[in-house]
C-alpha positions as CSV (number, residue, x, y, z in Angstrom):
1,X,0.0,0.0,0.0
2,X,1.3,3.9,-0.3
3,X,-0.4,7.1,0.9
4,X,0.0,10.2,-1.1
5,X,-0.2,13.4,1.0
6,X,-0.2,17.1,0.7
7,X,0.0,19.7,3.3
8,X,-0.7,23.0,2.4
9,X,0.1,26.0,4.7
10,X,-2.0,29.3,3.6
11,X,-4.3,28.2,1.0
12,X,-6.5,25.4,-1.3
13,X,-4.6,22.6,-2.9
14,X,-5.5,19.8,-4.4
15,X,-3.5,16.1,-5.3
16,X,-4.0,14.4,-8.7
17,X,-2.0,11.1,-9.2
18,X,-1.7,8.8,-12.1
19,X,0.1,5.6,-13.1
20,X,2.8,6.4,-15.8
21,X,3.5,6.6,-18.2
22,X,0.6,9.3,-18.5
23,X,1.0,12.6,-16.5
24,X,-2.0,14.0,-14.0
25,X,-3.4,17.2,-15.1
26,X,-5.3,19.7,-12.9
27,X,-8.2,17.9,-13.0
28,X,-7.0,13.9,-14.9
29,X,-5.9,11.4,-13.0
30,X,-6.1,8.0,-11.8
31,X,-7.0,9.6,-7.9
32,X,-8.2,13.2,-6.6
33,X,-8.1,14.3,-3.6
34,X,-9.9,17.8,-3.1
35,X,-10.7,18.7,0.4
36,X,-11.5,22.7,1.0
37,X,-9.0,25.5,2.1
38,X,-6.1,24.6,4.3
39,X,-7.1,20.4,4.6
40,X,-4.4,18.0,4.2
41,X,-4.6,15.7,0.9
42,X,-4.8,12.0,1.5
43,X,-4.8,9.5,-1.6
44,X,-4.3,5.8,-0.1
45,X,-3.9,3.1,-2.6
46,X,-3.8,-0.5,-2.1
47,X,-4.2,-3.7,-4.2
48,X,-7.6,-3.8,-4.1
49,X,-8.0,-0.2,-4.9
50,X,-10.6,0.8,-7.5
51,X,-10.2,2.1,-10.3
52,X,-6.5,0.8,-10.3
53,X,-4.7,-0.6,-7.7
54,X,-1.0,-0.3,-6.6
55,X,1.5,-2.3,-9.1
56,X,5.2,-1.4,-9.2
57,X,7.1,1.3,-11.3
58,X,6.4,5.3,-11.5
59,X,3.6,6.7,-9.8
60,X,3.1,10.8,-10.8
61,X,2.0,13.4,-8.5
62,X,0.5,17.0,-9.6
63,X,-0.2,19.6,-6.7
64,X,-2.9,22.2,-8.1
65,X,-3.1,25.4,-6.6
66,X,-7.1,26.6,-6.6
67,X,-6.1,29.9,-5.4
68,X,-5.4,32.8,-6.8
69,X,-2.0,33.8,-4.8
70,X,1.1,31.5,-4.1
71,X,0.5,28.4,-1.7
72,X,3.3,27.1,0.9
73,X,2.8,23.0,1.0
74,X,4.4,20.1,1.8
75,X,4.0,16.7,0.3
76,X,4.6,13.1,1.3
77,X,4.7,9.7,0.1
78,X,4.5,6.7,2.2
79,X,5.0,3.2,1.0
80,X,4.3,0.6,2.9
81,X,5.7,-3.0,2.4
82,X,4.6,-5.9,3.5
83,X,5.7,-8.7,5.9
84,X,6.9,-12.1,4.7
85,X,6.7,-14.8,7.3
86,X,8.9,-17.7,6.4
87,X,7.4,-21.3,6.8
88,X,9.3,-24.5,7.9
89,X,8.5,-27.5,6.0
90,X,5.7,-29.5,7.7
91,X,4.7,-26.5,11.0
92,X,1.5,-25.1,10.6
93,X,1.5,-21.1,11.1
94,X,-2.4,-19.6,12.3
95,X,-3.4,-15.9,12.0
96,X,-6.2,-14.1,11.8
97,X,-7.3,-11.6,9.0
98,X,-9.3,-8.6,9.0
99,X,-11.9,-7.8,6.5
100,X,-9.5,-5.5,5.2
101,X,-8.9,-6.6,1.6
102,X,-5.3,-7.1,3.0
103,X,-3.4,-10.1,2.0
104,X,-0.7,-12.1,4.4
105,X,2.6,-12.8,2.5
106,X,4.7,-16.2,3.2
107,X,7.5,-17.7,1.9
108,X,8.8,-21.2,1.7
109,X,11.9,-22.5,0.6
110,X,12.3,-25.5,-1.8
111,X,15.2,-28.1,-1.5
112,X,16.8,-28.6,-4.6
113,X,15.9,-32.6,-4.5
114,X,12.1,-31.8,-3.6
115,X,10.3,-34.1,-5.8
116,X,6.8,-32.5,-4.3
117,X,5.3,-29.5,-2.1
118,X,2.2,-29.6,-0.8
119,X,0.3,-25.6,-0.1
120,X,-3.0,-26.1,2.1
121,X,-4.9,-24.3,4.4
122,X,-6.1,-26.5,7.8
123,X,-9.1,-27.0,9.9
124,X,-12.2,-26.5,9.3
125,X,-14.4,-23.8,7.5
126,X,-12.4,-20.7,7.2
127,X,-13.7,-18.1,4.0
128,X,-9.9,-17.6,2.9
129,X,-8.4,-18.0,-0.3
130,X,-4.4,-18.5,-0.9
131,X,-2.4,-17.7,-3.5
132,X,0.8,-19.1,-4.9
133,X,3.8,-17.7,-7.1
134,X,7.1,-19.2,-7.7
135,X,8.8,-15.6,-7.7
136,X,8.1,-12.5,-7.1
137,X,6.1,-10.2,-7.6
138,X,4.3,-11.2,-4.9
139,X,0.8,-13.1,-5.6
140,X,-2.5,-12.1,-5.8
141,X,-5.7,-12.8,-7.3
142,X,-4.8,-11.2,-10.7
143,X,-0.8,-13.1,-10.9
144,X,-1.1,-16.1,-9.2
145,X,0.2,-19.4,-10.7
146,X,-1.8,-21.5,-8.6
147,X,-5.0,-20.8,-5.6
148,X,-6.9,-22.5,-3.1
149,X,-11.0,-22.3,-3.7
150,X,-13.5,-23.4,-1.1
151,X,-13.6,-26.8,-2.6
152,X,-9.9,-26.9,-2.9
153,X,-7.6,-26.4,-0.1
154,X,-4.9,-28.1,-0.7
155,X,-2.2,-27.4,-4.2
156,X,0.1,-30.1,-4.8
157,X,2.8,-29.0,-7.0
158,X,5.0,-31.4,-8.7
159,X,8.4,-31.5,-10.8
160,X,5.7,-32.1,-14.2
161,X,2.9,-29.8,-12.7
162,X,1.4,-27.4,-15.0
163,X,1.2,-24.7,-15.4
164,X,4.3,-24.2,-13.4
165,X,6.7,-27.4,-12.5
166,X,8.0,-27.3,-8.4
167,X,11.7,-25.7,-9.0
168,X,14.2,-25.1,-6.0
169,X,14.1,-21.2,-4.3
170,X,11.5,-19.6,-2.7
171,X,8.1,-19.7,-3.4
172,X,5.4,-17.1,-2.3
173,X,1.9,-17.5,-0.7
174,X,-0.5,-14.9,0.3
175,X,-3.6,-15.1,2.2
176,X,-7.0,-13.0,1.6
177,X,-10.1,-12.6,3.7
178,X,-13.1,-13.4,1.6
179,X,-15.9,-12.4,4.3
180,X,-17.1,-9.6,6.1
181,X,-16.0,-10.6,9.5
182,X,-12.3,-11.4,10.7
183,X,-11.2,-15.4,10.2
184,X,-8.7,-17.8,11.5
185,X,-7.1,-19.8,9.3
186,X,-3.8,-22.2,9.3
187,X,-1.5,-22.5,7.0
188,X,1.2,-25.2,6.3
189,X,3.8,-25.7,3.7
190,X,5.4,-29.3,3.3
191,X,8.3,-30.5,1.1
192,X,9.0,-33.7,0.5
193,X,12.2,-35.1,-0.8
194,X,13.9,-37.3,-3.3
195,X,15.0,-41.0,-1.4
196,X,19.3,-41.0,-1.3
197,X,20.6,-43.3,-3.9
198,X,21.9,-46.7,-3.2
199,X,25.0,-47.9,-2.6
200,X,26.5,-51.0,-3.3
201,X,29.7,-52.3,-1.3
202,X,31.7,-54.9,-2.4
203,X,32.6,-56.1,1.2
204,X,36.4,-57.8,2.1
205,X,35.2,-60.9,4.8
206,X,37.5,-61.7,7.3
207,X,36.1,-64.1,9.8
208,X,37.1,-66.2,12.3
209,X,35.0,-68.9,15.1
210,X,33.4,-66.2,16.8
211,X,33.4,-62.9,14.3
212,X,33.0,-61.4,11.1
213,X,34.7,-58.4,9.7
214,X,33.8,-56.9,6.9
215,X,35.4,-54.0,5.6
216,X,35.3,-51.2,2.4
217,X,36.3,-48.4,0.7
218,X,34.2,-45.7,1.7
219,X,32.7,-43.2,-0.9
220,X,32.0,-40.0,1.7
């Protein structure tokens, strides 16, 4: 999320933002904010902003003066990123999520001889919905590579999945709240891995009446 601010000081400003690569005008943009006389400006954008939400990359700012003498002001941008919570293979993580339109961010790690990861949400009834990407950006309902539904709480990913194949590095999950009230939910991440190969000795046996030795070159 970011908030755009202005503070004027002796007179009526307004804030006009776009998405570039177009420029705001006095009166285009993607946002106004227009509050009367000496009022601070406050444009807060967020994923699930409407009509366009926050993606990466330029963002333009235009400061309109609606008076008809020079205007003192200050303006601010605040960006606020998110927190990742790392999962360990096989622990559940619970939380709970506000009605917000927020999303929780994870990460998991993949071994490079996973051979399968398993994504699910525990318990019982909980109206969230997860998202998974294999990089960043981070996921959401408009990038994800792969998503829980109500029926579906649990992803699999394999080495031959499709649309996207398991691959070592991190992988990203986010959480959203689907309902109008707060909700607990788990989470849990599990890898599992390829079996070590086999080795085959070829033993030396020296034995006598009560033991048997049996020795080898080691390969480690």
């Amino acid at each position: 999320a970011a908030d755009f601010e202005v503070f004027p000081v002796n007179g009526n400003v307004d804030l006009v933002i776009t998405k570039g690569p177009k420029l705001p005008t006095d009166h285009v943009g993607d946002y106004l904010a227009g509050n009367p006389g000496t009022a601070s400006e406050l444009i807060h954008v967020d994923n699930f902003s409407w009509p366009l939400a926050l993606t990466p990359g330029t963002w333009y700012l235009a400061v309109v003066n609606r008076e008809r003498h020079s205007v003192t002001y200050s303006v601010r941008v605040t960006e606020y990123l998110p927190v990742i919570v790392p999962l360990t293979s096989g622990v559940s993580h619970s939380a709970v999520l506000a009605p917000t339109g927020r999303l929780d961010y994870y990460s998991f790690n993949v071994s490079s001889n996973a051979i399968r990861a398993v994504f699910e949400i525990l318990g019982g009834f909980s109206p969230v919905q997860m998202f998974i990407r294999n990089a960043l950006p981070l996921p959401d309902e408009n990038n994800a590579v792969y998503r829980t539904t109500f029926a579906t709480r649990r992803i699999t990913v394999l080495t031959n999945s499709f649309p996207v194949p398991l691959t070592p590095g991190l992988w990203y999950l986010s959480v959203t709240n689907q309902a109008p009230f707060p909700a607990n939910y788990t989470i849990r991440a599990t890898e599992f891995l390829a079996a070590p190969p086999n080795i085959v000795i070829d033993p030396v046996l020296i034995f006598d009446d009560k033991t048997l030795c049996l020795t080898w070159t080691s390969l480690i």
